[in-house]
N, C-alpha and C positions, 0 to 999 in steps of 0.2 A: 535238353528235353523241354519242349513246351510247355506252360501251364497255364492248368485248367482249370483254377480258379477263377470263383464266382466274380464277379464285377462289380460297384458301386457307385453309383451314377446320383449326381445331382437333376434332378428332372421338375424344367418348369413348364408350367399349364396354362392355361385360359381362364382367367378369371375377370369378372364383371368388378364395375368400381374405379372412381380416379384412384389411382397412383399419391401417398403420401408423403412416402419416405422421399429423401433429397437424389436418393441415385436412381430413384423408381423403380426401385427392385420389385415394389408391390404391385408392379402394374400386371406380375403374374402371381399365381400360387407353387409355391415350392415344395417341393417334396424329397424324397430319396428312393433311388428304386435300387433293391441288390437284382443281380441276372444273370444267366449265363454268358463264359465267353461267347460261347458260339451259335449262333441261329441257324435254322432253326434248332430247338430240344427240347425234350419234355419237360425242362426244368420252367417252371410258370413264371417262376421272380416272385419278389412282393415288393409293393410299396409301402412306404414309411411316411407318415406326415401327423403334423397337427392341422385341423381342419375346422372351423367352425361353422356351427351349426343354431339356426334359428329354432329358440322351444318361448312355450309358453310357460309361464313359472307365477305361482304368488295369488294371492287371494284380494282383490280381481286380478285375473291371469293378463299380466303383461310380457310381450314378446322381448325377448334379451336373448343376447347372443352367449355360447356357449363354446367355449373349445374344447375339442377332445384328441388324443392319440388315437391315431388307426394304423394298424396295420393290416393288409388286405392282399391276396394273390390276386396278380396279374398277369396276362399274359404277354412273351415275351416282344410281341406285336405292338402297333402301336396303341395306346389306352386313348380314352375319348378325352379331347381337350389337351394330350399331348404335344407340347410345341418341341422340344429341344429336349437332348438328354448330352451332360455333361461326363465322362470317364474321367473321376479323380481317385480311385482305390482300389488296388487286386484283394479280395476279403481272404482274409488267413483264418478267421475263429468265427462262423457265421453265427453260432450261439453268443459269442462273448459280445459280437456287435448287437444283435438282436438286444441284448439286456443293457446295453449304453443306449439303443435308442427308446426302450423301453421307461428307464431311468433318466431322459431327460425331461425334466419338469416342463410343465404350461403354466405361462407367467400371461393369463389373462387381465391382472389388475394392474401391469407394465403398461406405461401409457405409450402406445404406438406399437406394441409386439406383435405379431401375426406370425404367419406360417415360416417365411423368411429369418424371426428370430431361431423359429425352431430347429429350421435345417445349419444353421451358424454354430448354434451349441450342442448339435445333435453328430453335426463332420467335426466340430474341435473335440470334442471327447471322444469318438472314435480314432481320432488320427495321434491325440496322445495317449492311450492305449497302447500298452507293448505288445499286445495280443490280438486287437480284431482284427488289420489290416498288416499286409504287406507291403507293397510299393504303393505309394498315395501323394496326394499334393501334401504341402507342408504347412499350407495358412489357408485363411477363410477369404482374406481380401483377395490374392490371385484366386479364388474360383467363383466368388462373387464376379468379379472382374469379367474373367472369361465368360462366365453362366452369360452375365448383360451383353458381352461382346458378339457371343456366336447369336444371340435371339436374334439382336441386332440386325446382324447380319443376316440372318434367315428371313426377317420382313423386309430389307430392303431389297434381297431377291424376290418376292413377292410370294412367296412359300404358302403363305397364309390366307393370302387375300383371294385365291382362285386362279386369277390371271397367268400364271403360267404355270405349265405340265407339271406335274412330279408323283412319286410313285404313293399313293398314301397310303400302301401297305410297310412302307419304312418309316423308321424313325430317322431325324437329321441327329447327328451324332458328333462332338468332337471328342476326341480322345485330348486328354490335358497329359496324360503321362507322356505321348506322344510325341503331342503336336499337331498331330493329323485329322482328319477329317474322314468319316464313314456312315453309312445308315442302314441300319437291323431292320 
């Protein structure tokens, strides 16, 4: 019998900014989106992410950056600044994951942490959970790994850039449980 459990996807974005980190994983914004197997469905998804945000704070008011959790419905189409979405998780306990990503701290005074640290320790505490997930990757470096490989691979097809056709009502998709390749 099929199942038709919800999905958990690593999903990186478009973000302005040189690149940091040594694998340049920062050269996107990371996130985590849950969603249905199957497209179309009225199930919307949410995404998951830390996100930072410019405020003005202090007396004189100096601009400093802020991080915060968001969780947010999306829909299951592709979101603005979507580049890639990763299949590393069949979800078994949507609440039980909801409250591991809820409960993973923002380490803004980590020097170098960004949204990438959050999705690291936000899939390692769901994946050692005996509860939120079902079949999933087993480590951070293979989805890190992949996440960079298939982006990769998406801009040197030129996915991004204009220059050739492609459907932009899909998302470029690899499945990691897989192997395989598909787009929602």
């Amino acid at each position: 019998m099929p199942s038709d459990k919800d999905r958990l996807y690593v999903a990186l974005f478009a973000r302005g900014g040189a690149p940091k980190m040594p694998g340049l994983e920062d050269t996107y914004h990371w996130g985590l989106i849950v969603g249905p197997k199957k497209y179309p469905s009225n199930n919307k998804g949410s995404l998951f992410n830390a996100k930072e945000k410019m405020n003005l704070a202090g007396d004189p008011p100096v601009l400093r950056s802020v991080w915060e959790y968001e969780e947010r419905n999306t829909a299951a189409e592709p979101v603005s600044m979507l580049l890639v979405r990763v299949l590393v998780a069949k979800v078994r306990n949507m609440s039980r994951l909801r409250s591991i990503f809820e409960g993973t701290p923002l380490q803004p005074d980590t020097e170098g942490w960004n949204s990438v640290g959050w999705v690291k320790e936000a899939l390692l505490g769901a994946i050692q959970d005996d509860e939120a997930l079902g079949t999933s990757a087993s480590d951070w470096d293979s989805v890190r790994d992949i996440a960079m490989w298939y982006v990769g691979a998406k801009k040197a097809a030129h996915r991004f850039d204009g220059t050739v056709n492609f459907d932009p009502d899909k998302v470029a998709t690899w499945n990691m449980l897989e192997g395989t390749e598909f787009e929602l």
